[in-house]
C-alpha positions in Angstrom: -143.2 -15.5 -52.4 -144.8 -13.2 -50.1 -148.3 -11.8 -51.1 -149.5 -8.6 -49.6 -153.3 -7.9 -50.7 -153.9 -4.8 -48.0 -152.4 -2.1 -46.2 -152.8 -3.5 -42.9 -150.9 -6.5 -44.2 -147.8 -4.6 -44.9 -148.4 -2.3 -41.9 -148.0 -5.6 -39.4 -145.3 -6.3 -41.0 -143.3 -3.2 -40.0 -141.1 -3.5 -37.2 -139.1 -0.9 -35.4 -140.3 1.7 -38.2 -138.8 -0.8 -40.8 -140.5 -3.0 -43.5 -138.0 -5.8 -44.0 -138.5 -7.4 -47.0 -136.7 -11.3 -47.2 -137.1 -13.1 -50.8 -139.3 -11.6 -53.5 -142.6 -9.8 -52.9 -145.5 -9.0 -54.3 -147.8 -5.6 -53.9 -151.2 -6.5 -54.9 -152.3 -3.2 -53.1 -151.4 0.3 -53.8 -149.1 1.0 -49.8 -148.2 4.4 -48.2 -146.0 3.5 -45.4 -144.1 6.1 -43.0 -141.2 3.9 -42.4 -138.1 2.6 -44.2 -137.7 -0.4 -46.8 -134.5 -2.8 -46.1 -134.6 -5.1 -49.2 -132.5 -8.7 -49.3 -132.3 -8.1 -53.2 -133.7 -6.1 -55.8 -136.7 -4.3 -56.2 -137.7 -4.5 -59.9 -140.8 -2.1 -60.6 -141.3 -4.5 -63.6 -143.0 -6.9 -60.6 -144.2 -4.0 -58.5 -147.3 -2.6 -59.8 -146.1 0.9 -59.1 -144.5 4.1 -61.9 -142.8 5.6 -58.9 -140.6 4.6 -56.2 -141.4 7.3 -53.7 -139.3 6.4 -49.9 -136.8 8.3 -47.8 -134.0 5.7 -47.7 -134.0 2.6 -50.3 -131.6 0.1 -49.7 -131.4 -2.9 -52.5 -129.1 -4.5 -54.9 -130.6 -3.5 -58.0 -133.7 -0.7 -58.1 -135.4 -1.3 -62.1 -138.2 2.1 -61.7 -139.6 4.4 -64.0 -138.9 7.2 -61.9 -136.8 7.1 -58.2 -137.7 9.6 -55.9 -136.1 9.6 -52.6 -134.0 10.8 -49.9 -131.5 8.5 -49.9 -130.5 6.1 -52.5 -128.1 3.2 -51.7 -127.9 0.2 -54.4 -125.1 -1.8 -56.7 -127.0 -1.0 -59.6 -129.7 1.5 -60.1 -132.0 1.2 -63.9 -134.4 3.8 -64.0 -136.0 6.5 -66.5 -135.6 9.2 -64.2 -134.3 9.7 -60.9 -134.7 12.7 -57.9 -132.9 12.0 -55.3 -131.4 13.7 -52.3 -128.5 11.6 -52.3 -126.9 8.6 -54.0 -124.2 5.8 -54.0 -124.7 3.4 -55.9 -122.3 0.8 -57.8 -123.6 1.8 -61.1 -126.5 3.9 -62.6 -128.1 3.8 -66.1 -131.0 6.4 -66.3 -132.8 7.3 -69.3 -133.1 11.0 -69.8 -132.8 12.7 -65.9 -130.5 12.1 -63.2 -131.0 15.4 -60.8 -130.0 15.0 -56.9 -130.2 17.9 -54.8 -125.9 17.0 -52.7 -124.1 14.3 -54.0 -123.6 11.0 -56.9 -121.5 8.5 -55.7 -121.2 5.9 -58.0 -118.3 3.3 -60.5 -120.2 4.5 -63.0 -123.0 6.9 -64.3 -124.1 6.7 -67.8 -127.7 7.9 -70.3 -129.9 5.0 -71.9 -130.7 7.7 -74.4 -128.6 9.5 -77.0 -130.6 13.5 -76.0 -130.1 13.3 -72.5 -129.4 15.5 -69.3 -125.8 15.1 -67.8 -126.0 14.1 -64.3 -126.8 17.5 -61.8 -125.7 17.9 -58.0 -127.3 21.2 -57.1 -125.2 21.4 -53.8 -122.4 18.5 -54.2 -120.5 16.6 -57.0 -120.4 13.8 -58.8 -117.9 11.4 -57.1 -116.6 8.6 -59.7 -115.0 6.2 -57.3 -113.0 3.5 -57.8 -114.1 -0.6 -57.2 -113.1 -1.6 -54.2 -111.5 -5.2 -54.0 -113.1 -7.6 -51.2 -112.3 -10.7 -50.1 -114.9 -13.3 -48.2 -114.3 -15.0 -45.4 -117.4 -17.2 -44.4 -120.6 -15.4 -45.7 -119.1 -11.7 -45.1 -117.4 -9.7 -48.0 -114.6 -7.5 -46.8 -112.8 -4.6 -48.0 -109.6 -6.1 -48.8 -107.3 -3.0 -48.4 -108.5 -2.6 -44.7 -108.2 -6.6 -44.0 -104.7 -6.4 -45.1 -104.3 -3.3 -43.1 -105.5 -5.0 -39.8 -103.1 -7.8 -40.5 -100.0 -5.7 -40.8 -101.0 -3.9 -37.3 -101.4 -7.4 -35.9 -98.1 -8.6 -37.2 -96.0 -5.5 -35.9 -97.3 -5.7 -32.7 -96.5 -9.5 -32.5 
């Protein structure tokens, strides 16, 4: 597990305007960066001594916050209490009483935690239920299968 106990620490670690972030992590300092956050996993505020998640782009698995609020928004699975975002697609989200994005939800699947609770709002866009995509792996890379079986056809007609 990688520690960070200051800013500078975190700061070093930014490359190319991005803070990569391999494995889990712990914040043992309050950070303001100006750059993005690529995460290889999930970011669970649970182990991040933070209430709110505030970033242009987030890019994880799973986000587990209080409250999201960010530009962009791109997860599977999003578990928060309240999220503001400019934009989201996500695999599925579960919010607790707010989910309020300024263009558009992408998402399998949208639902409340609590019983009172605000329908989803896209104050410029829509809410965009889409449908799972099948994959298929070859090696370590997932593939949309629909567009492999696509490329295969081409090949075989031009054989």
């Amino acid at each position: 597990m990688k520690i960070y106990k200051s800013q500078q620490e975190v700061e070093r670690d930014v490359k190319d305007n991005v803070l990569t972030i391999d494995g889990d992590v712990k914040f043992e300092c309050s950070i303001s960066i100006s750059a993005s956050i690529k995460v290889i996993g999930d970011i669970d505020a649970r182990d991040i001594d933070a209430r709110d998640i505030d970033a242009r782009d987030i890019d994880a698995r799973d986000i587990n916050a209080w409250n999201i609020n960010a530009w962009n928004i791109d997860a599977w699975n999003i578990n928060a209490w309240d999220i503001n975002a400019r934009d989201i697609d996500a695999r599925d989200i579960l919010y607790y009483a707010f989910c309020i994005v300024y263009n558009s939800i992408k998402c399998l699947s949208i639902k409340a935690k609590r019983e009172v609770h605000s329908e989803p709002i896209c104050l410029d866009g829509k809410l965009e239920i889409k449908k799972e995509v099948e994959t298929i792996k070859i090696g370590d890379q997932k593939y949309n299968k629909q567009e492999v079986e696509e490329v295969l056809k081409n090949i075989k007609s031009i054989q």
